[in-house]
Rosetta silent file (secondary structure, phi, psi, omega in degrees, C-alpha in Angstrom):
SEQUENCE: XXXXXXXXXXXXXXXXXXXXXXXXXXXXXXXXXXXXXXXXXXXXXXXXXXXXXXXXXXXXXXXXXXXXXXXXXXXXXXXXXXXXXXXXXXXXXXXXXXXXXXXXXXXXXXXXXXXXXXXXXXXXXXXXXXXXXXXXXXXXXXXXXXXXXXXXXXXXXXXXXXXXXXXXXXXXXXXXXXXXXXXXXXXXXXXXXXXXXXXXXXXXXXXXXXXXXXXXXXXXXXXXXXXXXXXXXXXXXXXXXXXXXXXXXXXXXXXXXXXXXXXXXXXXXXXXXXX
SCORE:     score description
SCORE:     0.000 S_00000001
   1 L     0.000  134.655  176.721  112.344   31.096   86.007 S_00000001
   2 L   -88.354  148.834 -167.045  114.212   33.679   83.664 S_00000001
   3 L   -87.512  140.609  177.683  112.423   36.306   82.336 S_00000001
   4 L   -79.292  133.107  163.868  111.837   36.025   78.465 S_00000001
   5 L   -37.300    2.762 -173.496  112.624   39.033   76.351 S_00000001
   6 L  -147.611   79.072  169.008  108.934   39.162   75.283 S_00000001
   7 L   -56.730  111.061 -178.784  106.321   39.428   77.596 S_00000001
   8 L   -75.762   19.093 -166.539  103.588   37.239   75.926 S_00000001
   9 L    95.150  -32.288 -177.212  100.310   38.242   77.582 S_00000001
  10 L  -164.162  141.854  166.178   99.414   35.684   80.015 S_00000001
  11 L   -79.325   93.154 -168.733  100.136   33.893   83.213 S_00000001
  12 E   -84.631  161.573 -176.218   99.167   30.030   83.404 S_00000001
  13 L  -129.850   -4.345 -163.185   98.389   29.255   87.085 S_00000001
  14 L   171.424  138.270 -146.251   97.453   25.778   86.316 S_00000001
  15 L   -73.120  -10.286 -147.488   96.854   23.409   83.500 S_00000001
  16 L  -125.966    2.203 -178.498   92.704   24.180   83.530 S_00000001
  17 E  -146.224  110.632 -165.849   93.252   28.330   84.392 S_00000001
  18 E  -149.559  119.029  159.276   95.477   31.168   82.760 S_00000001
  19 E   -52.604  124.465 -172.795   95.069   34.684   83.072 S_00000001
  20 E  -136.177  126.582 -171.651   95.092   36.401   79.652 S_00000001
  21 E  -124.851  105.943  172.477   95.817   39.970   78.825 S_00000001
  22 L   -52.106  156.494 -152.478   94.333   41.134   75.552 S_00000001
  23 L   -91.426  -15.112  177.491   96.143   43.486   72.971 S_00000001
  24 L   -97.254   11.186  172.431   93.115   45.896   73.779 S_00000001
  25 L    75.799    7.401 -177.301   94.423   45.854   77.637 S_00000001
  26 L   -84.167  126.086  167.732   91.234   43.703   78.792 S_00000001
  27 E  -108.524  134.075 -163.794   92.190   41.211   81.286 S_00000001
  28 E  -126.404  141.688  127.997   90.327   38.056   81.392 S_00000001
  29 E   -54.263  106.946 -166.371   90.304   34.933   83.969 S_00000001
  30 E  -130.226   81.284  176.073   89.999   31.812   81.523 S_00000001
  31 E   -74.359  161.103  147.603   89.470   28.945   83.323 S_00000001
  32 L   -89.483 -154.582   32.735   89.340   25.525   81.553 S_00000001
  33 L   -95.641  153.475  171.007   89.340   22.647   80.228 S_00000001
  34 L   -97.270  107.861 -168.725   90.638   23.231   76.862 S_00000001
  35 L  -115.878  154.122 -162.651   89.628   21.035   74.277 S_00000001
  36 L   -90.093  163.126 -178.572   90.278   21.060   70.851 S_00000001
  37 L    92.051  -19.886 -163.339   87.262   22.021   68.463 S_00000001
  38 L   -75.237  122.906 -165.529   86.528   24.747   71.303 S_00000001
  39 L   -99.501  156.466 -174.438   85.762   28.081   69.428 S_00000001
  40 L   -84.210  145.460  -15.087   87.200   31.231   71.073 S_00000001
  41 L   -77.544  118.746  171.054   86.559   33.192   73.407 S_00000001
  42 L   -37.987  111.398  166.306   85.727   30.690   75.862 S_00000001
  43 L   -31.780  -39.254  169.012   82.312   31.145   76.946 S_00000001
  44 L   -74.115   -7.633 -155.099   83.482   30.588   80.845 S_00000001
  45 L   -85.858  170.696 -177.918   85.969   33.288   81.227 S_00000001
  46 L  -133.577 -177.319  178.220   85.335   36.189   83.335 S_00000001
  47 L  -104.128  136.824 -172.584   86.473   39.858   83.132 S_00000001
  48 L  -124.962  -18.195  154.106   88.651   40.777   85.679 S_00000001
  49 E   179.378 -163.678 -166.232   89.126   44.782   84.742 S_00000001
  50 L  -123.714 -157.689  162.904   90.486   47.181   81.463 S_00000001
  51 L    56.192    2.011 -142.484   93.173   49.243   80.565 S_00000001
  52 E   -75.714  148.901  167.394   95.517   47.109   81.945 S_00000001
  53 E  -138.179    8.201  146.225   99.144   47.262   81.681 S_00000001
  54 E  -154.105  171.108  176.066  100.786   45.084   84.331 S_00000001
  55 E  -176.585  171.755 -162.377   99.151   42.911   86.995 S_00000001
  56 E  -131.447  137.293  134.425   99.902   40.242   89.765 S_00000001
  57 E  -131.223  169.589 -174.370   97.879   37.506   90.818 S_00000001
  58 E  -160.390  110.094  167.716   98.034   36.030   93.974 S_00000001
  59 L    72.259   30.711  161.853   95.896   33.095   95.798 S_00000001
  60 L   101.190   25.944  157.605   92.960   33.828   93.212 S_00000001
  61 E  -135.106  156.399 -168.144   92.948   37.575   93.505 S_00000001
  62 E  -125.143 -173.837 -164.625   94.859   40.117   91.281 S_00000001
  63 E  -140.802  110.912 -156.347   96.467   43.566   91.569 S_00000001
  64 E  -113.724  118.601  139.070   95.741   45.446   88.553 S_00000001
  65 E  -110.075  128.594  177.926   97.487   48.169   87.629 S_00000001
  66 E  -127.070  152.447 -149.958   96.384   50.664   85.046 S_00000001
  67 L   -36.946  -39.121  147.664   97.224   52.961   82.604 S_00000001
  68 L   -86.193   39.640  164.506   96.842   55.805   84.734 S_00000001
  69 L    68.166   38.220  147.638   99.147   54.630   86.719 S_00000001
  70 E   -88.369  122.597  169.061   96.497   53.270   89.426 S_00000001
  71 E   -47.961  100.865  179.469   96.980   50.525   91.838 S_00000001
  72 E  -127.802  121.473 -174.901   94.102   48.376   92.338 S_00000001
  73 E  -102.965  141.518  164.199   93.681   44.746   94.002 S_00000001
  74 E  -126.995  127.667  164.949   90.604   42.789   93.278 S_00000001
  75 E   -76.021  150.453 -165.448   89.284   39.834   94.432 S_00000001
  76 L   -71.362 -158.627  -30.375   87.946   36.691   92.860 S_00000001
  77 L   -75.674  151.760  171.102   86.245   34.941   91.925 S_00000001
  78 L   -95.087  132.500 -179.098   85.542   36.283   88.136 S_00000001
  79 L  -153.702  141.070 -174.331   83.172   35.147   86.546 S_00000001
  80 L   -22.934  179.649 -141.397   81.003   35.793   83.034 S_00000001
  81 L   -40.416   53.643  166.552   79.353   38.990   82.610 S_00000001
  82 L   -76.231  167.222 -158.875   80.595   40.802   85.899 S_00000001
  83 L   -96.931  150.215  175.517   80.427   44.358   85.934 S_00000001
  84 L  -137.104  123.780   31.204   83.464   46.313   85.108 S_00000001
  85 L   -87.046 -172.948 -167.701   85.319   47.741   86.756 S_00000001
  86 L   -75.905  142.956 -163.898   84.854   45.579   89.565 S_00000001
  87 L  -101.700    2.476 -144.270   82.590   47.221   92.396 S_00000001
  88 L  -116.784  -27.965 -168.515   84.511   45.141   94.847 S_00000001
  89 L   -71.546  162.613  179.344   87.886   46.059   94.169 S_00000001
  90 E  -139.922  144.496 -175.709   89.803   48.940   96.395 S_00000001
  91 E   -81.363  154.837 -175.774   93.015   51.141   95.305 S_00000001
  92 L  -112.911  -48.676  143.718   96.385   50.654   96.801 S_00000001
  93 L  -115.094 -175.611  146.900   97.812   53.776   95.249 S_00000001
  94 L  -152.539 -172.518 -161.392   98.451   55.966   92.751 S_00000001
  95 L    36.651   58.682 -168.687  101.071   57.535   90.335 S_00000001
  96 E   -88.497  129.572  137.055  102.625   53.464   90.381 S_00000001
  97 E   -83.231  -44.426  178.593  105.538   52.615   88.110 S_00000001
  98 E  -160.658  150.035 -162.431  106.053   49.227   89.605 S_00000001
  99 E  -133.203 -175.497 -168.218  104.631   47.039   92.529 S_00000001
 100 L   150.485   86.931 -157.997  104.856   43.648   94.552 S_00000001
 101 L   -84.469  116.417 -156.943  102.458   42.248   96.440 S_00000001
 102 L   -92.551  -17.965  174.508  103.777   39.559   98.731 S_00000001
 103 L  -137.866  172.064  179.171  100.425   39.603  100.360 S_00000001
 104 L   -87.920   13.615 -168.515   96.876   40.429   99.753 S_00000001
 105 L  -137.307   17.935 -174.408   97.086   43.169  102.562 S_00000001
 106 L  -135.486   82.311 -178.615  101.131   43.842  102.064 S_00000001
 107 L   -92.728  138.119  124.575  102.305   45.638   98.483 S_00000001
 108 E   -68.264  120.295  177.409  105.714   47.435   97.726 S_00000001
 109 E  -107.002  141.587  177.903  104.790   50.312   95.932 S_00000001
 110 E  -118.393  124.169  171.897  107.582   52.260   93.625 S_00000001
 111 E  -118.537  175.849 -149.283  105.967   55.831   92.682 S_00000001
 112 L   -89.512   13.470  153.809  106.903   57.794   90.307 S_00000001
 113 L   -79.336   10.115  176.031  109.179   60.168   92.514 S_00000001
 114 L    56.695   30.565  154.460  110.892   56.705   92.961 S_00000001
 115 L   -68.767  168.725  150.878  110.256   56.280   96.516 S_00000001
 116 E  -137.761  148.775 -145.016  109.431   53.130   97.430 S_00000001
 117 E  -131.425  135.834  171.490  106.855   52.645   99.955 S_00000001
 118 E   -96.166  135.904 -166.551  105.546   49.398  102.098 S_00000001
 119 E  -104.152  147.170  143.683  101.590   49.533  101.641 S_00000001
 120 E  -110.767  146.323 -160.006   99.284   47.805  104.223 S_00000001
 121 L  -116.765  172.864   11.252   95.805   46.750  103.240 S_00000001
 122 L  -114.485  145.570  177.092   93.163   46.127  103.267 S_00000001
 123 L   -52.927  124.360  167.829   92.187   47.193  100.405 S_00000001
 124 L  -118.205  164.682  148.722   88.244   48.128  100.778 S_00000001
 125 L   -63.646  153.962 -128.715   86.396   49.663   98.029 S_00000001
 126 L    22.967   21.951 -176.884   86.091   53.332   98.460 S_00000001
 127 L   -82.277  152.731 -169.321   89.172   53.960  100.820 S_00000001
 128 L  -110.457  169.630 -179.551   90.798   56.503   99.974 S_00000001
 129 L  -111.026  111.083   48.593   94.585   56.842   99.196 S_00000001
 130 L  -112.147 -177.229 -164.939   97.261   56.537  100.394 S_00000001
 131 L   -77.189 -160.305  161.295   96.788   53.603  102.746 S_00000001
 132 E   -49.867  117.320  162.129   99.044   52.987  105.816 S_00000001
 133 E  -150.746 -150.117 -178.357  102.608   52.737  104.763 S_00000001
 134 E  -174.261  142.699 -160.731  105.940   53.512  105.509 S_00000001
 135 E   -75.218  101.321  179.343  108.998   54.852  103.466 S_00000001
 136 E   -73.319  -32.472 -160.558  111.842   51.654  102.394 S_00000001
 137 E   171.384  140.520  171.039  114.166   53.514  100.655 S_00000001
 138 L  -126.416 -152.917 -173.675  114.367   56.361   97.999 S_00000001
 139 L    70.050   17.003  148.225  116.054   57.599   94.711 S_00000001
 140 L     0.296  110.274  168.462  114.696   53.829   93.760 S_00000001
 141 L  -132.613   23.995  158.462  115.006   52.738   90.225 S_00000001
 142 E   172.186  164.331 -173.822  114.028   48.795   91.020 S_00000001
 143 E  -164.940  144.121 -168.034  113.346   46.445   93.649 S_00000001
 144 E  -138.730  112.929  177.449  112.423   42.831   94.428 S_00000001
 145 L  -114.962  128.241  170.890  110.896   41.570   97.737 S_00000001
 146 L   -79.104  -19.949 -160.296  110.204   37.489   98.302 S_00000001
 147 L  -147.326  179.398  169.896  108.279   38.373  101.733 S_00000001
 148 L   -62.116  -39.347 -162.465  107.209   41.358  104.424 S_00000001
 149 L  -126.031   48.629  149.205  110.412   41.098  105.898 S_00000001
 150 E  -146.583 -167.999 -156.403  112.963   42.119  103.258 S_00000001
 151 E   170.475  121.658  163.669  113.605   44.094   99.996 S_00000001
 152 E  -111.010  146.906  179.869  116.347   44.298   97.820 S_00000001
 153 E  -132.694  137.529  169.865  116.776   47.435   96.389 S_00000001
 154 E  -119.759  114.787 -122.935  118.615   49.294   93.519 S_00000001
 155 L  -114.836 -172.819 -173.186  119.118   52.706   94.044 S_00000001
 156 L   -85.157   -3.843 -160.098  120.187   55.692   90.846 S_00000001
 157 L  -106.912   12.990  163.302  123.564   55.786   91.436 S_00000001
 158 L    86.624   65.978 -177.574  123.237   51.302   90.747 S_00000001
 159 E  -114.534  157.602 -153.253  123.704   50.202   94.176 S_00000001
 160 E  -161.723  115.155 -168.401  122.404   47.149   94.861 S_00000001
 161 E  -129.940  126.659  171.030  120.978   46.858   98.932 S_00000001
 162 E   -98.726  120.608  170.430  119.805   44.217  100.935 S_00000001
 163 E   -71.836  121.810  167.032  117.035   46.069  103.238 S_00000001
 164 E   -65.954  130.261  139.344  116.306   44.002  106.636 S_00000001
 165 L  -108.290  160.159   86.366  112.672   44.759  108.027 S_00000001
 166 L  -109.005  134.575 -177.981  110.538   45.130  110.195 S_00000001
 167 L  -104.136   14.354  162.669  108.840   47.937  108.004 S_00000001
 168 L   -36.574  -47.909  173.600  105.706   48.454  110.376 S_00000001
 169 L  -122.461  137.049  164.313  107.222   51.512  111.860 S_00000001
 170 L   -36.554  146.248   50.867  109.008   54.488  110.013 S_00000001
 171 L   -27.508  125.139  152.851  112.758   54.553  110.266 S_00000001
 172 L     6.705  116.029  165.386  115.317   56.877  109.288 S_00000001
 173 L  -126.512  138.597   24.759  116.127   56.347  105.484 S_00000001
 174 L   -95.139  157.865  178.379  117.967   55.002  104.328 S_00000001
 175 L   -29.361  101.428 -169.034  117.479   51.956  106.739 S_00000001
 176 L   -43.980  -52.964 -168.450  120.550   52.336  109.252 S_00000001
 177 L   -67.562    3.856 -177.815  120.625   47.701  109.155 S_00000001
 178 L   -64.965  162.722  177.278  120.560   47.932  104.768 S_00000001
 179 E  -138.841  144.548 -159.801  123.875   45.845  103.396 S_00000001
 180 E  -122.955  118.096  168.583  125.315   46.967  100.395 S_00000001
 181 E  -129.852   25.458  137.519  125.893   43.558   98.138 S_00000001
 182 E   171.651  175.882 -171.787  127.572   44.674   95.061 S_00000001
 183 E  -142.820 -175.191 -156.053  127.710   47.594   93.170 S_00000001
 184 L    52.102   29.082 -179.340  127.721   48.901   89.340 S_00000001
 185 L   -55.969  139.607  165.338  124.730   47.074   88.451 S_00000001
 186 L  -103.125  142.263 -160.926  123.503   46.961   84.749 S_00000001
 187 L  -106.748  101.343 -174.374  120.298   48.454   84.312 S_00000001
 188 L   -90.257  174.199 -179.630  119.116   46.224   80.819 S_00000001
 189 L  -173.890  110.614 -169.847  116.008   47.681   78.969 S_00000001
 190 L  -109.226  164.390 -160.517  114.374   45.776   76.496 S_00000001
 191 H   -74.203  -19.601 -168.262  112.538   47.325   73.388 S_00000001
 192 H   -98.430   22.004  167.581  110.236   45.055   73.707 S_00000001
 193 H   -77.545  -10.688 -169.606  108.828   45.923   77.105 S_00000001
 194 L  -102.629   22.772  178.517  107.288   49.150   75.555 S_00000001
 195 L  -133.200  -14.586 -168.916  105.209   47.105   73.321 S_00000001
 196 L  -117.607  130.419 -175.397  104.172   44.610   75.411 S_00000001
 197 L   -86.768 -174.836 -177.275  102.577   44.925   78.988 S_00000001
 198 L  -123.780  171.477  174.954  103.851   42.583   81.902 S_00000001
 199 L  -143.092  160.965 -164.970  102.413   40.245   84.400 S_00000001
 200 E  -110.515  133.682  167.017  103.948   39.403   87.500 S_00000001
 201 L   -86.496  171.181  162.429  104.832   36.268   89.370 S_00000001
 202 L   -22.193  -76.529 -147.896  104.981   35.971   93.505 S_00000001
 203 L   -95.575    2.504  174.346  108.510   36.588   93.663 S_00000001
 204 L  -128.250  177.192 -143.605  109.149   39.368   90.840 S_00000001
 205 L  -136.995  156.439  160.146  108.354   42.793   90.352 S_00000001
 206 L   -59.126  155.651  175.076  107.738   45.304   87.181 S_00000001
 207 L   -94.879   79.062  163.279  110.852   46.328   86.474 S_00000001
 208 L    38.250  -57.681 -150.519  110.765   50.749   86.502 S_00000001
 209 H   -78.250  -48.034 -162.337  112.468   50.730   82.688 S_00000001
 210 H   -86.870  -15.413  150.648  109.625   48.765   81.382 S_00000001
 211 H  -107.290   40.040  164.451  107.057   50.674   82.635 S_00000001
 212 H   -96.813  -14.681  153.101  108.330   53.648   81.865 S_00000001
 213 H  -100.016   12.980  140.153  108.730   52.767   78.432 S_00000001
 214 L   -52.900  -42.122  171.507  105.332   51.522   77.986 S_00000001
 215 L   -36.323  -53.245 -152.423  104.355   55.348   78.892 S_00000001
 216 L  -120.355   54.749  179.811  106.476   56.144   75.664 S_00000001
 217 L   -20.054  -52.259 -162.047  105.925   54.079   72.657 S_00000001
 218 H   -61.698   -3.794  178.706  107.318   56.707   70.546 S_00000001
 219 H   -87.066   11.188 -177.425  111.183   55.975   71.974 S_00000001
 220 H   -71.309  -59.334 -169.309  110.969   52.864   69.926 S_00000001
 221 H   -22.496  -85.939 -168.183  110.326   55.088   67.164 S_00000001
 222 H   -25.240  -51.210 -163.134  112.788   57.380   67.876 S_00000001
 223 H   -86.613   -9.820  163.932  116.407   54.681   68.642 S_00000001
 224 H   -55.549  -61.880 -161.963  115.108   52.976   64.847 S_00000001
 225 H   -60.242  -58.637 -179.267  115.355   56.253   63.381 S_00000001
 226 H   -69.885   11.974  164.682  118.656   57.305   64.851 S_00000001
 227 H   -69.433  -63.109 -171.924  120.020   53.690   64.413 S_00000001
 228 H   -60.974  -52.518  177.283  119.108   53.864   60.934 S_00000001
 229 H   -51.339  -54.169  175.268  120.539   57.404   60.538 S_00000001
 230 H   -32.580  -41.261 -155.865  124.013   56.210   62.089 S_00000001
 231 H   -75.622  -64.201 -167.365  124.067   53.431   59.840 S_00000001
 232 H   -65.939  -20.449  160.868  123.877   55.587   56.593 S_00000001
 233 H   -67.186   -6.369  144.788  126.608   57.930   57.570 S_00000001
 234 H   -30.182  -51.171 -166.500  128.621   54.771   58.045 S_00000001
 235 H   -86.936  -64.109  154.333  127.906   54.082   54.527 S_00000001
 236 H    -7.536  -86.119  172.025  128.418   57.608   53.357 S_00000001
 237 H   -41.621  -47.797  120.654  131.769   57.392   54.764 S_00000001
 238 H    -6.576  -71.252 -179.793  132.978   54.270   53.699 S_00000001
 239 H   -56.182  -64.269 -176.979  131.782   55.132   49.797 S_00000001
 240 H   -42.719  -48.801  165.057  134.180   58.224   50.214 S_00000001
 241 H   -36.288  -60.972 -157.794  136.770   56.190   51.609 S_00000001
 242 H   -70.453  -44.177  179.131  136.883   53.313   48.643 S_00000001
 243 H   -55.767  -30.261 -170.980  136.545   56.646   46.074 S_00000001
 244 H   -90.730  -15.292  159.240  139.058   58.046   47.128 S_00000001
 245 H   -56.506  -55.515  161.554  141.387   55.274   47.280 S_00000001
 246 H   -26.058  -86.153 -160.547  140.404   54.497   43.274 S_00000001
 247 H   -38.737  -36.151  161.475  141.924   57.689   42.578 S_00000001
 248 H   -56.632  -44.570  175.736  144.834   57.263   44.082 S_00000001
 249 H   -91.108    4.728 -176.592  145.510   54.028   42.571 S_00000001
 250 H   -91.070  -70.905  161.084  144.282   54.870   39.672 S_00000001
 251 H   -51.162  -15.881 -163.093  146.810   57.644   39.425 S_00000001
 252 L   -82.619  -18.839 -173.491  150.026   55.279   40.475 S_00000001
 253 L  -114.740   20.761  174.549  149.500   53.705   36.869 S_00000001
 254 L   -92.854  175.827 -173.393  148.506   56.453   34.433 S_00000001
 255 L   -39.469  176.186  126.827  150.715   57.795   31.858 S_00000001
 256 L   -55.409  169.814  169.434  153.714   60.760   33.157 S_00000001
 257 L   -68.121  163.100  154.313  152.899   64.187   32.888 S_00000001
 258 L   -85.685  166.760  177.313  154.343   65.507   29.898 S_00000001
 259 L  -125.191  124.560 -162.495  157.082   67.744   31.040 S_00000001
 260 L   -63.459  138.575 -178.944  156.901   71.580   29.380 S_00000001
 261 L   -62.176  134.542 -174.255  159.887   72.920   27.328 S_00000001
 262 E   -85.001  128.814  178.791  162.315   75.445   28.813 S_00000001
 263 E   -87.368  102.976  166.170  162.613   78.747   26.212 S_00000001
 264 L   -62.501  143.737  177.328  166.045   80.409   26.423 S_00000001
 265 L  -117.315    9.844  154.722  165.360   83.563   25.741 S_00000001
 266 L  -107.798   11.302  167.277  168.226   84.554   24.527 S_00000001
 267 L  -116.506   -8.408  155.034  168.657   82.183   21.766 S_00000001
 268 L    91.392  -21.240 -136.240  165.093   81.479   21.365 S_00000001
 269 L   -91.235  156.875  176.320  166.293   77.407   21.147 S_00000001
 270 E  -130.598  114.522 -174.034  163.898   75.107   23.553 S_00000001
 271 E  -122.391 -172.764 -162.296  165.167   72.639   25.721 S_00000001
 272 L  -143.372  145.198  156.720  163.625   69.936   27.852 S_00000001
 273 L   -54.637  144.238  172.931  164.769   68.852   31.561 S_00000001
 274 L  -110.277  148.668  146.377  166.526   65.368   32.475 S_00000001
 275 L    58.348    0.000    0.000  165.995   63.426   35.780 S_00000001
């Protein structure tokens, strides 16, 4: 499925269950049924943590990441007034830009020196971080894994790598067995990833650019205002243009000059030029 230009907030999982991530960064489980007449918020939903600004689910447990850029997986089931955060859940990292957990005990982690690192679980509560892992590849500025045992990776200079594993044991990096399968990739960035947080399928990943502009509402700001400046020196320029063209034409049809009399001076007589 292609990703829409708007990350709306929620993940359906099923016609009767959809994950929903509130504009106040609260992520709720909301199972159904949904019936019409039902007033909101459904009374069955559970809390599944806060802050949130991407997440995963994956066989009824999710991977939470949050605004200070911690990694956390929790396990179901959610249910009404559980305590939050979760006492059950255990961290997977920290300093995360973007993740992908292909398992509940296997994550790709991207940190925010842009390694990217294969994590092994399991996640317990208190363990401390980091876990087990081992180094895929760095200068990293995205990556997409379907399984444990690959990774494609796109590196800063836009390289585009298929990584083999097994990634179990440390290797050399980069990976001597990587394949290079095209290069110049465009890196898109859409404004509206910095306004919106994401949620993750199986097979896809945050993408780096959006959550590094979630970090930085204010560059929204910022490419309006210098759009909008560009634009009026456009206009500026233009208006000068069309004036000064008036003038010109404006001059090809006024009157002649008069042309000033010549004084002899020794007969005093005043004469006028021809041609």
């Amino acid at each position: 499925m292609a990703n829409l230009p708007l990350d709306l907030g929620f993940r359906v999982l099923n016609q009767s269950l959809v994950i929903v991530l509130g504009s106040d960064g609260n992520l709720w489980y909301t199972p159904g049924p949904f019936t019409g007449g039902e007033s909101v918020p459904i009374r069955q939903r559970g809390q599944i943590d806060s802050n949130v600004i991407a997440y995963q689910e994956l066989n009824g447990d999710v991977f939470v990441l949050e605004s200070d850029r911690n990694l956390w997986y929790t396990p179901g089931p959610f249910t009404p007034n559980d305590v939050i955060p979760n006492p059950n859940r255990g961290q997977v990292d920290g300093n995360v830009i973007a993740f992908q957990a292909v398992a509940k005990d296997i994550v790709f982690v991207l940190g925010s020196d842009h390694n990217l690192w294969y994590t092994k679980g399991p996640f317990n509560p208190g363990d401390g971080v980091p876990h087990s892992r081992t180094l895929v590849d760095g200068n990293v500025l995205g990556f997409q894994g379907a399984t444990r045992d690959y990774v494609f990776v796109v590196g800063s200079d836009r390289n585009l790598w298929y990584t083999p594993g097994s990634f179990d044991t440390q290797r050399p990096v980069p990976i001597q067995q990587r394949a290079l399968v095209d290069g110049s990739l465009r890196i898109a960035t859409s404004l509206n990833s910095s306004l919106a947080p994401t949620s993750l399928s199986p097979t896809s990943t945050v993408s780096t650019t959006s959550i590094l502009s979630t970090a930085d509402h204010g560059s929204v700001d910022k490419l309006a205002l210098g759009l909008g400046l560009g634009f009026g020196i456009v206009l500026l320029v233009a208006a000068g243009l069309a004036f000064t063209l008036l003038r010109k034409r404006r001059g090809t049809n006024a009157a002649p000059t008069p042309i000033p009399p010549i004084l002899d001076p020794g007969t005093g007589v005043a004469s006028y030029r021809t041609g």
